[in-house]
N, C-alpha and C positions, 0 to 999 in steps of 0.2 A: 335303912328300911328294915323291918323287924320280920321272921320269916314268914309268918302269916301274910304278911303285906306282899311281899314277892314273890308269895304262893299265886296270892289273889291276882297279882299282875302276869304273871305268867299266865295262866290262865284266859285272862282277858286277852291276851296279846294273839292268842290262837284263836278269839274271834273274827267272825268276817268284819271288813273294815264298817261295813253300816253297824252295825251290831257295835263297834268301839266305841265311834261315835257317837252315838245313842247315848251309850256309857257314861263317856267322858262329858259329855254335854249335862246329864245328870249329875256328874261330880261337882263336876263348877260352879253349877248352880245352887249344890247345897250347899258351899262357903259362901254364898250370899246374905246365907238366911231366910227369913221366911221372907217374900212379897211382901212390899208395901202397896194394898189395893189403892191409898190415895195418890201414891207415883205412877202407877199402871194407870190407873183413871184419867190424870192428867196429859201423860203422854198420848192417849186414846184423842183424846179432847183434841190437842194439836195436831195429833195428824189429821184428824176428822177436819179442821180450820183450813188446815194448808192444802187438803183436797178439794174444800170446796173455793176455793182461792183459786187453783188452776184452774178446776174444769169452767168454772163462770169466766175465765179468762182474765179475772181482775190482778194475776201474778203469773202469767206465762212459762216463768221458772228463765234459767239460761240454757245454753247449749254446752253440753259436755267440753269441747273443743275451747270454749270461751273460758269454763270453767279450769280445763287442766292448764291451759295456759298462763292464768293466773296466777295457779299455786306453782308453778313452772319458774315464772318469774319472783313470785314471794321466798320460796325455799330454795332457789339457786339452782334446781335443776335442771 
């Protein structure tokens, strides 16, 4: 890390923790790149499908319990 950088991080580290967060949340996302609007659109799309799937009843969803016990027995643990 070059000393500007471990200026800048120091720094930041003397933030409140919301404040890092914030931050870092920011950071991350701009190794993304920019947004793809037609991935965000589609993901949009699907959850809008799958909510109206539950609330009409026509996919109930499972129960937590059913669900962890599943991956319980899939993963071994």
């Amino acid at each position: 890390m070059t000393g500007p950088t471990q200026h800048l991080l120091d720094q930041a580290l003397k933030l409140p923790p919301e404040e890092r967060a914030a931050l870092a949340s920011e950071l991350i996302a701009s190794l993304d790149g920019a947004a793809d609007q037609d991935v965000d659109a589609a993901w949009a799309e699907e959850a809008e499908r799958r909510a109206r799937k539950m609330l009409s009843g026509e996919d109930p969803g499972h129960a937590w319990e059913d669900v962890c016990a599943r991956l319980m027995a899939e993963f071994g643990r």
